[in-house]
MILOBA-727593 format. One line per 3 residues: number of its first residue (from 1); their letters; for each residue x, y, z of C-alpha. Coordinates in nm, 2 decimals, always signed. Each point is the difference from the previous one (the first is absolute). Layout:
<rs>
NUM> a> X Y Z  ...
</rs>
This chain:
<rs>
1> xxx> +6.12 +16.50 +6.16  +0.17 +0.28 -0.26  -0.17 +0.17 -0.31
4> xxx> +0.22 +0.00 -0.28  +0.16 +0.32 +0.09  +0.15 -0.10 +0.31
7> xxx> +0.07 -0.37 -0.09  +0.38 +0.00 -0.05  +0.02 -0.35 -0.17
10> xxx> -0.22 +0.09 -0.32  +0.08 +0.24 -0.29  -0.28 +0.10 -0.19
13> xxx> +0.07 +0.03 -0.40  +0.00 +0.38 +0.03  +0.34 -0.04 +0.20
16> xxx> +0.15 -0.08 -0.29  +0.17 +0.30 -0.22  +0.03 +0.05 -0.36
19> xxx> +0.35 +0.01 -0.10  -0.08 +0.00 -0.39  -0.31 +0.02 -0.20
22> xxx> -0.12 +0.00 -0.35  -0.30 -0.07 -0.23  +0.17 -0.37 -0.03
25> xxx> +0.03 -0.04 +0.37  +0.15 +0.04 +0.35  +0.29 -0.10 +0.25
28> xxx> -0.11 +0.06 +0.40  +0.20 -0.04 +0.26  -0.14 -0.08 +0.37
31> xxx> +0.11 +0.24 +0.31  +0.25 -0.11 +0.19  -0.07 -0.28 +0.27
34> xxx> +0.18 +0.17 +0.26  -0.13 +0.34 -0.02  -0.35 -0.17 +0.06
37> xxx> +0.11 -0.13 +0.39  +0.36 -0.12 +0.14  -0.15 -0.34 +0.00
40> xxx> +0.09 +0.00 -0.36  +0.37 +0.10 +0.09  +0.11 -0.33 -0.14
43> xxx> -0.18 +0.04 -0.33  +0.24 +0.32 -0.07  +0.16 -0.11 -0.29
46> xxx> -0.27 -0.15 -0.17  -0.28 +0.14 -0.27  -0.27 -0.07 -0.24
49> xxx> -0.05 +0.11 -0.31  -0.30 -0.04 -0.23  +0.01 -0.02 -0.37
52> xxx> -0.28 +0.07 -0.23  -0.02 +0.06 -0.37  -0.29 -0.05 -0.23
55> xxx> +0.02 -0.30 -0.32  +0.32 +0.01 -0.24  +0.18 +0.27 +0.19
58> xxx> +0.41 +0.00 +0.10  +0.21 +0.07 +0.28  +0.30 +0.14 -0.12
61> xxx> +0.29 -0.16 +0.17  +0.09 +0.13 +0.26  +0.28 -0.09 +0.31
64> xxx> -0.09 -0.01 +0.38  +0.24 -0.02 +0.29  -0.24 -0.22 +0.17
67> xxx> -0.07 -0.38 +0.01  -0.32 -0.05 -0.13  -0.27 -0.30 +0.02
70> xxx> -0.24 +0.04 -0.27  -0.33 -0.18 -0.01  -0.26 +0.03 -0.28
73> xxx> -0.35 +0.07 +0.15  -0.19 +0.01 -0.32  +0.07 +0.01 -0.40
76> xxx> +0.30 -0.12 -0.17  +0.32 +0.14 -0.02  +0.34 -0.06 -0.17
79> xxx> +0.27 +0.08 +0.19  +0.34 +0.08 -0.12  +0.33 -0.01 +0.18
82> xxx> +0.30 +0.12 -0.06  +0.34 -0.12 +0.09  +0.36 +0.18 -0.12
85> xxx> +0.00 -0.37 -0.22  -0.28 -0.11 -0.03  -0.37 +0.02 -0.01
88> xxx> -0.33 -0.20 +0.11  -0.39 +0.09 -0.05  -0.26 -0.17 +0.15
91> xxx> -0.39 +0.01 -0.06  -0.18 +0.02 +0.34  -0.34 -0.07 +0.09
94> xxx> -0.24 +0.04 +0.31  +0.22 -0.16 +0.35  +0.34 +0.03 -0.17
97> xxx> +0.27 +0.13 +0.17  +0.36 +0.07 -0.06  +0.28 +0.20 +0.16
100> xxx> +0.20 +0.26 -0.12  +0.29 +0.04 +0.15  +0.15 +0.42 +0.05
103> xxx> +0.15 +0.13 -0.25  -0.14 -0.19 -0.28  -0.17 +0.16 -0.34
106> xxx> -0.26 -0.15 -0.07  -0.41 +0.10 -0.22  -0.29 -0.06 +0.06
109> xxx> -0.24 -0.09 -0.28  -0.41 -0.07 +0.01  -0.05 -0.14 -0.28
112> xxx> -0.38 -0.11 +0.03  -0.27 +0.16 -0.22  -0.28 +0.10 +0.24
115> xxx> +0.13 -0.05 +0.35  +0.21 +0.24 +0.26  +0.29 -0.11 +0.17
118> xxx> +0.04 +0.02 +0.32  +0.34 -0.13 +0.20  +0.13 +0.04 +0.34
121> xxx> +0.34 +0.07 +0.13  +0.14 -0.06 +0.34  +0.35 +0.20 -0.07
124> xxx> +0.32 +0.01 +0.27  +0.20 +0.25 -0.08  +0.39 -0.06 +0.03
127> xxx> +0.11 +0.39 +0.06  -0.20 +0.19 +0.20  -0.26 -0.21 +0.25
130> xxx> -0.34 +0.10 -0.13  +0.15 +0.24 -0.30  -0.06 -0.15 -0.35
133> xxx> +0.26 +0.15 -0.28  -0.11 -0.04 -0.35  +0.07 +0.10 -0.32
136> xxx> -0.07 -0.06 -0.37  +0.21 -0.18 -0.27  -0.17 +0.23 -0.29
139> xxx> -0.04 +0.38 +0.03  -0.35 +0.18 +0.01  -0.10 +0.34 -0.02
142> xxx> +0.01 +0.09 +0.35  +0.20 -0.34 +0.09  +0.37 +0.02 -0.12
145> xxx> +0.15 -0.36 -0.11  +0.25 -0.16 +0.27  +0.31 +0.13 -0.21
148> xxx> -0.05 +0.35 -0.03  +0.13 +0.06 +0.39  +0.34 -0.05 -0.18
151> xxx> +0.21 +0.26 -0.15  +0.04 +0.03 -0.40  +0.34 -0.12 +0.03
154> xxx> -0.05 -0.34 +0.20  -0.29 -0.05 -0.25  +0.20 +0.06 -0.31
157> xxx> +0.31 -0.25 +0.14  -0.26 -0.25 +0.10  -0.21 +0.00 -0.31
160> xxx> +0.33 +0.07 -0.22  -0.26 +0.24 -0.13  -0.05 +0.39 -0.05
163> xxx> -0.24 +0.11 +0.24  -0.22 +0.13 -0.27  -0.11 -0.34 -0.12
166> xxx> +0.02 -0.11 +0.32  -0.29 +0.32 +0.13  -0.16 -0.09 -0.31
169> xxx> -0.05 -0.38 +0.02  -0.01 -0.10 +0.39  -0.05 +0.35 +0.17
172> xxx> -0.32 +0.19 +0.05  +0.08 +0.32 -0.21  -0.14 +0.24 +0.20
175> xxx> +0.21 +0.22 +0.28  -0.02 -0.18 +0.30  +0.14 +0.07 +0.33
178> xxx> +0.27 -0.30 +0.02  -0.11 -0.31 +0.22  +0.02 -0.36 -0.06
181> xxx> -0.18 -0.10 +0.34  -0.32 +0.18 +0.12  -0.19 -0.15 +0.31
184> xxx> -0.34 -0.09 -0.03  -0.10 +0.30 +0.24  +0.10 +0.26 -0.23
187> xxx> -0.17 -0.13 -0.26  -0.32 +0.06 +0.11  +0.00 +0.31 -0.16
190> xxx> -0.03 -0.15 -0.31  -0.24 -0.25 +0.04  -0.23 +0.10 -0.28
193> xxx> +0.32 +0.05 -0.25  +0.19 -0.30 +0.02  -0.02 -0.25 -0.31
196> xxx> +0.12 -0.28 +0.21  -0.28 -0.18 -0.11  -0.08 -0.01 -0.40
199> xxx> -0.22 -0.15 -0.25  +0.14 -0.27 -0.21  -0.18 -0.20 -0.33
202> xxx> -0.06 -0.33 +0.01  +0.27 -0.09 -0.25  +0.24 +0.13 +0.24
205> xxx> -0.14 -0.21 +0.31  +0.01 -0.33 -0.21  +0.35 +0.09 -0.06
208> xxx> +0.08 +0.02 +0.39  -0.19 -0.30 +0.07  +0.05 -0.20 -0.27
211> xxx> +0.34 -0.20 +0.19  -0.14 +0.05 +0.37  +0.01 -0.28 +0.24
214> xxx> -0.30 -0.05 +0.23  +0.01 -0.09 +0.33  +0.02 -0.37 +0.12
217> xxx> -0.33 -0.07 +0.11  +0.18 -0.37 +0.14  +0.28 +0.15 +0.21
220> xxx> +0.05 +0.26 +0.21  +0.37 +0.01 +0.07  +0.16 +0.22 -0.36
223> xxx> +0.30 +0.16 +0.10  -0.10 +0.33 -0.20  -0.32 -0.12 -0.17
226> xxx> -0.34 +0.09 +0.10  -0.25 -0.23 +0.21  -0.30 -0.02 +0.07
229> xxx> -0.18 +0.07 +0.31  -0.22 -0.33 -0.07  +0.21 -0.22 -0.18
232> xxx> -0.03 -0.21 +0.31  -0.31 -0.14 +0.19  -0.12 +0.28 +0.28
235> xxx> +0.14 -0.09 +0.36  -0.38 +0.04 +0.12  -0.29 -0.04 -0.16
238> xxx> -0.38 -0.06 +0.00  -0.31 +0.06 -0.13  +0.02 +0.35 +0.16
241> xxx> +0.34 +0.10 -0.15  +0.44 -0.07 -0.10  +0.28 +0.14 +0.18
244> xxx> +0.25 -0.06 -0.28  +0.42 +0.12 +0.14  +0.33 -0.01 -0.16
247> xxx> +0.24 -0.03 +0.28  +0.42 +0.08 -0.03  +0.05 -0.40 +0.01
250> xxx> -0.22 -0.04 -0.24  +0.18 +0.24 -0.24  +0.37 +0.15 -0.07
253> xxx> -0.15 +0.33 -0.09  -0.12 +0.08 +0.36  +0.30 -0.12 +0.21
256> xxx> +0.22 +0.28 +0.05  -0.29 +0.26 +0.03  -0.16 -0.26 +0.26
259> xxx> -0.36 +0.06 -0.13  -0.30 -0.24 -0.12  -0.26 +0.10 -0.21
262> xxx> -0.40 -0.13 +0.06  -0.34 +0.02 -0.21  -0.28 +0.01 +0.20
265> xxx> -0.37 -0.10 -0.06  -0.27 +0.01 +0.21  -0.36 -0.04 -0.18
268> xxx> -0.32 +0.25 +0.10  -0.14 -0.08 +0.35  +0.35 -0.19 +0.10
271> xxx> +0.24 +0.09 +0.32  +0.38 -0.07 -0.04  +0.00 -0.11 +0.40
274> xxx> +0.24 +0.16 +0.26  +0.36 -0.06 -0.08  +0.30 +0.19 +0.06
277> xxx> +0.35 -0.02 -0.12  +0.32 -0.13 +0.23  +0.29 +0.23 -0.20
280> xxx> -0.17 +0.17 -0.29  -0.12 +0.34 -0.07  -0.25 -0.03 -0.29
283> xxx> -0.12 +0.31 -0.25  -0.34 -0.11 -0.13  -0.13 +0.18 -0.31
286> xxx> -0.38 -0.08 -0.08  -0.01 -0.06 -0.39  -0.34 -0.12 -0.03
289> xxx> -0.34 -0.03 +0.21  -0.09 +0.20 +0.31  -0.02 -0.07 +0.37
292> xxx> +0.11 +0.04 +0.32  +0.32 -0.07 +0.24  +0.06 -0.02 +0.39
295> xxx> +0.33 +0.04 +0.16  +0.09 -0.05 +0.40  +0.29 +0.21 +0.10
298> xxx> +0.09 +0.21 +0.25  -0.15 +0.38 +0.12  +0.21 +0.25 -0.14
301> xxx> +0.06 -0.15 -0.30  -0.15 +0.25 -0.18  +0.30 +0.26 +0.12
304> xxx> +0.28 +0.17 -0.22  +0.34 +0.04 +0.10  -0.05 +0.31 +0.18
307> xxx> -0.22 -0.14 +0.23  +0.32 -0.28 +0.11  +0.07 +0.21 +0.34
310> xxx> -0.34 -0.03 +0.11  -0.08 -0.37 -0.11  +0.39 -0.12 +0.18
313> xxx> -0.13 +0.15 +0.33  -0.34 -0.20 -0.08  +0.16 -0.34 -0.04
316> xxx> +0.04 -0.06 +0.32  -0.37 +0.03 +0.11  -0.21 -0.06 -0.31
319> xxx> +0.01 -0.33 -0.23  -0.34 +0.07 -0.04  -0.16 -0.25 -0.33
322> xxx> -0.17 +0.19 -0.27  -0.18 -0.11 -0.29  +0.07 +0.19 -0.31
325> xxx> -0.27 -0.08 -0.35  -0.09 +0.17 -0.31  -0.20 -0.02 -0.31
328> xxx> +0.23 -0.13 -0.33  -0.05 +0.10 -0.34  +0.24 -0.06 -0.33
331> xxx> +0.32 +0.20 +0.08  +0.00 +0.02 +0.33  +0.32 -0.10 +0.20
334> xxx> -0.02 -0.15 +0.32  +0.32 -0.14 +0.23  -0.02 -0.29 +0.25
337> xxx> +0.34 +0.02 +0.27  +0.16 -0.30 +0.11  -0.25 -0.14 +0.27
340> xxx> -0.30 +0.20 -0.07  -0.34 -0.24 -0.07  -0.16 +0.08 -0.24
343> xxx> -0.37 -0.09 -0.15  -0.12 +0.07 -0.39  -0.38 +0.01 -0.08
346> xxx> -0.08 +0.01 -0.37  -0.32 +0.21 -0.10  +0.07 -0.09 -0.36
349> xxx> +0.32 -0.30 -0.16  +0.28 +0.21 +0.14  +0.35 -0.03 -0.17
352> xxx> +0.31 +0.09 +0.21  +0.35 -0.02 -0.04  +0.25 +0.01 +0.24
355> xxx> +0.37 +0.06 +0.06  +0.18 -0.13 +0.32  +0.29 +0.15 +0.12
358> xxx> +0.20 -0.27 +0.24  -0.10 -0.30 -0.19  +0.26 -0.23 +0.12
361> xxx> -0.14 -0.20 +0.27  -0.35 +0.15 +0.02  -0.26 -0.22 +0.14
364> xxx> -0.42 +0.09 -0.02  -0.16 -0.08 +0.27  -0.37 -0.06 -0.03
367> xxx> -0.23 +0.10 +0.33  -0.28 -0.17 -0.12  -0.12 -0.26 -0.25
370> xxx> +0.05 -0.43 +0.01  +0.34 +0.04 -0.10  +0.31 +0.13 +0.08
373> xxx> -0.15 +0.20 +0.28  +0.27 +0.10 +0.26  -0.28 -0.01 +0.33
376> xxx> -0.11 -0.34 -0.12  +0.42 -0.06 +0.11  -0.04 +0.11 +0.33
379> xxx> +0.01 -0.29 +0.27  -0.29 -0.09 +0.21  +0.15 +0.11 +0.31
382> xxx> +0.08 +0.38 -0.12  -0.30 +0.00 -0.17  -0.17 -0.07 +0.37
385> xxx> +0.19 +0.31 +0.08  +0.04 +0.23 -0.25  -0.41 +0.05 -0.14
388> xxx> -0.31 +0.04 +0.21  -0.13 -0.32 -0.09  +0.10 -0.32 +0.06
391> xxx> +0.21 -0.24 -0.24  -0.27 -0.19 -0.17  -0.21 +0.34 -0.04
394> xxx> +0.34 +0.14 -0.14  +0.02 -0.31 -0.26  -0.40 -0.01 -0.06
397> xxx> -0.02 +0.35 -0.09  +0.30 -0.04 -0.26  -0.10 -0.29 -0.18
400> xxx> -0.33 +0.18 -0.09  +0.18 +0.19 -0.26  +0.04 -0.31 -0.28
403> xxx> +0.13 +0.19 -0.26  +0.35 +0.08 +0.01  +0.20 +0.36 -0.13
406> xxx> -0.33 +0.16 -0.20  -0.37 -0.09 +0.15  -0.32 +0.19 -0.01
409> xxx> +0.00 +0.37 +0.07  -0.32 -0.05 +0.16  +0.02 -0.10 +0.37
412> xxx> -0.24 -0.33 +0.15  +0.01 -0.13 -0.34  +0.13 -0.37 -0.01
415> x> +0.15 -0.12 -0.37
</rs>
């Protein structure tokens, strides 16, 4: 097996970078995938943020060129999006989850009393693969607004206004070095400066909220609304825990980036049994809980790009299995490839939420447990050649496992 350090397939919260920070809370952003091991090649384009900001606090709108799928991991939020005619807010809970197509302006409000928010983004950048471009509707001190990249006389013709009023009322007043777009890497610098996220009274927050929609807790196919990730029964479930998923046919929103979303809980002393997946690539963020996950892959894994040379002239005469684990904890980030297995042990109720990439036409097939267990599909005759053991050993051994998707972490133990 791999510690932690040599395990490409999990990122530990530390991986994550500050891009902002204030007494009212935080936005990190996750290292790239593919800087971690050319494994992750395919996963070039595609992020995670993490939002955090402490009870009635504000977002200031702001404008990504990125798709964005938001999901609420705890508190409640109004959201606020903007269009060039129009304009919809939404209160969000705990599981819901919303996409934000790039380019839009949108806010993000907590508008509880006493708890933090905390919401994840998966973001796909339409410019630059990996690169997220962002920039402010409203001007800061060391942030200057969107509009004041643009000379004083495009201003004044577009406002029909004398740049004065214009400094005065929309502009941060300050001299700033002219620049409507700012990557998120430059920023960084500024980190403990930025008012991107401010306080806000609680007459103001009942004034956001007061006309927001909720989610639809009985459907999960909105066109632009949020869902939520259990507004449907869990695919599996059991005493020992729910595998909830929003697939791209079960909702619009998820087509065209060909993603589904899934909730995971497995309770204390409970195994989510070997599975892997057919197409998908799935980022798993632990939210809640601790315990611990075992991947199979290949040896070499674990290798950069500058090791491709060496591992091409390897392919030839090593295919060599390797298992891969590591202890989870709240924020850590862990990836499962397309046709890896993969085994989850819960030391405490474990919450995770995942993002596959390559939805469409993704099947999970289960390697152990009553159902939907791909060896239990193997005929008789191949089974005679393919294990050590004969058929009927093959088929004894499989149906002692009653449970099916979660069972006991503890081994020997019949339910």
């Amino acid at each position: 097996s791999r510690s932690d350090q040599e395990n490409p397939f999990i990122f530990k919260s530390n991986r994550f970078q500050t891009l902002y920070e204030n007494e009212n809370g935080h936005i990190r952003l996750l290292q790239k995938f593919d800087k971690r091991s050319k494994i992750f090649e395919n996963l070039q384009n595609y992020r995670l943020l993490e939002y955090k900001s402490k009870p009635r606090t504000l977002f200031l709108p702001q404008c990504t060129d990125a798709d964005f799928i938001l999901v609420v991991l705890s508190g409640k939020a109004t959201l606020t999006v903007l269009k060039s005619n129009d304009r919809n807010s939404f209160n969000l809970e705990r599981g819901d989850t919303i996409k934000l197509p790039a380019g839009t302006i949108a806010y993000l409000a907590n508008r509880d009393d006493n708890e933090d928010l905390r919401v994840l983004d998966l973001t796909i950048p339409v410019n630059k693969p990996g690169q997220l471009q962002s920039f402010l509707l409203s001007g800061t001190q060391n942030q200057p607004s969107l509009l004041s990249g643009f000379s004083k006389n495009i201003l004044e013709a577009a406002f029909n206004t004398n740049y004065e009023e214009i400094e005065k009322v929309l502009l941060e007043q300050q001299e700033q070095e002219p620049q409507h777009r700012r990557s998120l890497k430059d920023r960084r610098q500024e980190i403990n400066e930025e008012n991107v996220i401010v306080k806000v009274s609680r007459e103001q927050i009942e004034e956001l909220s007061k006309n927001a929609k909720s989610s639809s807790k009985k459907s999960v196919s909105s066109e632009s609304g949020p869902f939520n990730l259990r507004s449907r029964n869990p695919i599996y479930s059991n005493k020992f825990g729910k595998f909830f998923e929003i697939t791209p046919e079960k909702n619009q929103q998820l087509q065209d980036l060909d993603i589904f979303v899934n909730s995971v809980d497995i309770k204390e002393g409970s195994l989510l049994l070997p599975n892997y997946n057919s197409r998908a690539i799935v980022i798993v963020t632990v939210t809640e809980g601790k315990g611990d996950f075992e991947l199979v892959g290949q040896r070499n894994e674990n290798q950069g790009k500058e090791n491709d040379k060496e591992e091409e002239q390897e392919e030839e005469t090593s295919k060599q299995v390797q298992l891969y684990r590591a202890k989870l904890s709240p924020g850590d980030v862990f990836v499962i490839p397309a046709g890896h297995p993969v085994a989850i042990n819960a030391s405490s109720d474990l919450n995770l939420i995942g993002f596959g990439i390559n939805a469409e036409n993704n099947e999970r097939n289960f390697l152990a447990g009553e159902e939907d267990n791909v060896i239990s599909q193997v005929e008789r005759p191949v089974k005679e050649l393919a294990f050590p053991g004969s058929s009927h050993e093959v088929d004894r051994l499989l149906k002692n496992q009653k449970q099916s998707y979660f069972a006991n972490a503890q081994p020997l133990q019949r339910e």
